[in-house]
N, C-alpha and C positions, 0 to 999 in steps of 0.2 A: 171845762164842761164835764159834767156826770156821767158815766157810761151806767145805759139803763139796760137789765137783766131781765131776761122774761120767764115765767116760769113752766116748764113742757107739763102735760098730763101722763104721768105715770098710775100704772098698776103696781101695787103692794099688798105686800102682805099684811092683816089685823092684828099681828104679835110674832116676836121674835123672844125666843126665850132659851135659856142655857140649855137646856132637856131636848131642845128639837133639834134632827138630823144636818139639817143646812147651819146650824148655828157655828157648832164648832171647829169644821173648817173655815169659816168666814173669822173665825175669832184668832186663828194660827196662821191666815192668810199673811201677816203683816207682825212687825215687834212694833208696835205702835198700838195702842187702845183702838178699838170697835165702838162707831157711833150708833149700826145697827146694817141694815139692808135698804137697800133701794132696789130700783128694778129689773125684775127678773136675781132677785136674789145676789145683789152687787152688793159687795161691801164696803160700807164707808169707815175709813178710819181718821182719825185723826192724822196732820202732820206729822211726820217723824222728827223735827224740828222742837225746838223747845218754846216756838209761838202760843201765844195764851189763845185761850178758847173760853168764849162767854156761849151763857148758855141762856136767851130770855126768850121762858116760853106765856109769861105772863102767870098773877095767879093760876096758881092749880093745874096749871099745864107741863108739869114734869121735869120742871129743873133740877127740881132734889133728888129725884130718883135719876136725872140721865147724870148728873153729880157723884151719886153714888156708883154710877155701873163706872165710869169712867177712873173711879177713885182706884176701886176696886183693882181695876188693870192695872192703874200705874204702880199700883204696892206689888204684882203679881210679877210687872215686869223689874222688878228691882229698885225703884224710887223710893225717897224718903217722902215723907209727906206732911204737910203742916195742916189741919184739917180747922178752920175759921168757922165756929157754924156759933153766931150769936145766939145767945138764949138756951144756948143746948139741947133745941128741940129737932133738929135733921138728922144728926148719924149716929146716934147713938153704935149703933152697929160697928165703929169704927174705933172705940173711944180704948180700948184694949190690945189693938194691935200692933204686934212689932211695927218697927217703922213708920208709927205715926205718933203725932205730938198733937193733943186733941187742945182746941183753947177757944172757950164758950166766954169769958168775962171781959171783957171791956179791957181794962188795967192790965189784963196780962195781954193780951192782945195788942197794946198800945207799946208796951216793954217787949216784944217780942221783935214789929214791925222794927223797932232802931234797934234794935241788937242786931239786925239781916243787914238793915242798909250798914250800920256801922263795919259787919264782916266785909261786905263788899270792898271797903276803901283797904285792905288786908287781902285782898284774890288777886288773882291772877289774869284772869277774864282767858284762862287756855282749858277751863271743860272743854273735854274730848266729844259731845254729844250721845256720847251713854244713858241710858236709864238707869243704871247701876249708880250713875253720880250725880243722877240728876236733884234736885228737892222740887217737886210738887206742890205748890199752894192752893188748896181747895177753899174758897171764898165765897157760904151761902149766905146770900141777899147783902150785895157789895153794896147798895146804897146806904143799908140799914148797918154796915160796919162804918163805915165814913161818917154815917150822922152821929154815930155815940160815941167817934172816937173826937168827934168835935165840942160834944156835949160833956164828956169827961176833960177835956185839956180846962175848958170856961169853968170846969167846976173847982179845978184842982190847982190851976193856975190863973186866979181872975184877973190879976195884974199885969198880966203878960201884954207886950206889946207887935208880938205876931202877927202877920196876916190873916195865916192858915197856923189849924192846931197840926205837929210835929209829925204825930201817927196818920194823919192824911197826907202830909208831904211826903213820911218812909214810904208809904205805900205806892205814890204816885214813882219813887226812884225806883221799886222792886217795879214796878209795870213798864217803866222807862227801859231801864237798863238792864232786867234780871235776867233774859233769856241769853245773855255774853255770859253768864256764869253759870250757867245751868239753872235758872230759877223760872219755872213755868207756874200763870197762872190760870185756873178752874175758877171762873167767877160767873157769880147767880146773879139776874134781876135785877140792875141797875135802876134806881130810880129816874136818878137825872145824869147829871153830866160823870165824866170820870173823875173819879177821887184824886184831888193831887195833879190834873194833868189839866184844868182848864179845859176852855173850848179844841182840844187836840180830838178829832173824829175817833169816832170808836174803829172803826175798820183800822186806822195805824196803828194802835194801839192792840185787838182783837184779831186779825187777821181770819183769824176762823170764827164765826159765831152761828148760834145755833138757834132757830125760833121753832113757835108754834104759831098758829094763829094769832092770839095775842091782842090782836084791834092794829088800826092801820097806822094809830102814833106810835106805837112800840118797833113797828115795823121801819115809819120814817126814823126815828131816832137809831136805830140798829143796823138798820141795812136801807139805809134810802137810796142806793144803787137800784134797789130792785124795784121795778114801775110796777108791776101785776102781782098784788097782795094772794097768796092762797086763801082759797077758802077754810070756811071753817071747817073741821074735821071734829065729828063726834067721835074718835078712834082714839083710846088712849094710847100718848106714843105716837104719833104721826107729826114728824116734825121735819127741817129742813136748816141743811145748812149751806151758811154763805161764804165762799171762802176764793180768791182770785177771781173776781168779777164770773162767778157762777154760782147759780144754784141749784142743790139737789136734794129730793123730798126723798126721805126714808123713814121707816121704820124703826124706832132706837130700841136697841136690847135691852130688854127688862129684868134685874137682879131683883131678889125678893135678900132682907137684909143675912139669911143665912148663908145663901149662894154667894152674896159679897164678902162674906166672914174669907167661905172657902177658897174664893177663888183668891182673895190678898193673901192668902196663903200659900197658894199654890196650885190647890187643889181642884183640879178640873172639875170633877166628878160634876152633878149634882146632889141635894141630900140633906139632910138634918145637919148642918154643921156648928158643932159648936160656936 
């Protein structure tokens, strides 16, 4: 039987941003990333755990950007980070910095995913739970990597007598298994089901996931725990996440791509940053 979650009526704030007074405490509250504020100014973070966290706010509803602020931390908190952004049109912002391994083409994408699960069978599964050792997998629009990693194996290997193409099965091992080794993944917008994992619910597999509005089928496929869909919110930023049979509406911090430059760096401040 379902355990069904209902959702309270909170007050929030219209924007949470690096420059404002409540930000920066709620941002040092925790060594874990900042999803943003809830009510009366509560901070919501991420797990300290190396559980993945999907992020489906539906078109245009802020995946890439809460993608990015979340990125952001994990490079500030010491992670390595593998940054998946098909087409090379999301992070630009990101594609230069230490500790990140940027990879927009299909093919290397495909040679990457078995080169991880290959490392895997070579570990040890004793990550300490550090951010220092962690590696970060940031993965915008997970359906849209699973379809071309399907579309490249038929093109490249037509003969193959496979089920599934290779790069969607690495993938589903690194979603399986990767958090015993320190491998956490940041995955965008799922189309359909999970890549590599079959009919496996997304909640076993996502533990934290994060919506917006979105329509009520993104909702059932995402968090069908939850019976009382929020309404729509004209607020950019007004989102909710679902995480141990609870939900909570907040406000997500908004990096503009300079502030994310700084802060993967280190750099608190806000500011022109290189």
């Amino acid at each position: 039987m379902t355990t069904q979650t209902s959702i309270p009526i909170q007050a929030l704030r219209k924007s949470v941003r690096l420059s404002d007074p409540h930000t920066l405490p709620a941002l040092n509250a925790a060594r874990t990333p900042l999803l943003g504020l809830a009510d009366g100014d509560r901070p919501v973070h991420l797990p300290a755990t190396a559980e993945h966290a999907l992020v489906a706010t539906g078109a245009g509803g802020g995946t890439t950007t809460l993608l990015r602020t979340l990125t952001a931390q994990a490079l500030a908190l010491g992670a390595s980070v593998d940054l998946i952004d098909p087409g090379g049109a999301g992070h630009h912002w990101a594609r230069d910095l230490p500790g990140v391994r940027y990879l927009s083409r299909i093919p290397e994408i495909h040679d990457h995913l078995l080169i991880n699960v290959a490392a895997l069978q070579d570990g040890t599964g004793d990550w300490d739970g550090s951010w220092s050792g962690r590696r970060v997998m940031v993965i915008e629009h997970l359906g849209t990597v699973a379809y071309g990693l399907r579309e490249y194996w038929s093109q490249t290997r037509p003969d193959t007598q496979m089920e599934e193409a290779p790069g969607v099965e690495a993938l589903g091992v690194l979603l399986a298994a990767g958090p015993a080794f320190g491998i956490q993944v940041f995955a965008g917008n799922p189309r359909v089901g999970l890549p590599g994992l079959g009919a496996v619910p997304v909640k076993d597999v996502f533990p934290t996931r994060i919506l917006a509005y979105g329509g009520a089928a993104l909702w059932q496929r995402i968090a069908p725990e939850v019976w009382s869909i929020p309404p729509y919110s004209l607020i950019p930023g007004r989102m909710h996440v679902v995480a141990d049979q609870k939900t909570t509406a907040f406000q997500a911090l908004y990096l503009s791509d300079s502030e994310a430059r700084a802060l993967a760096r280190g750099v608190i401040e806000t500011g022109e940053a290189a």
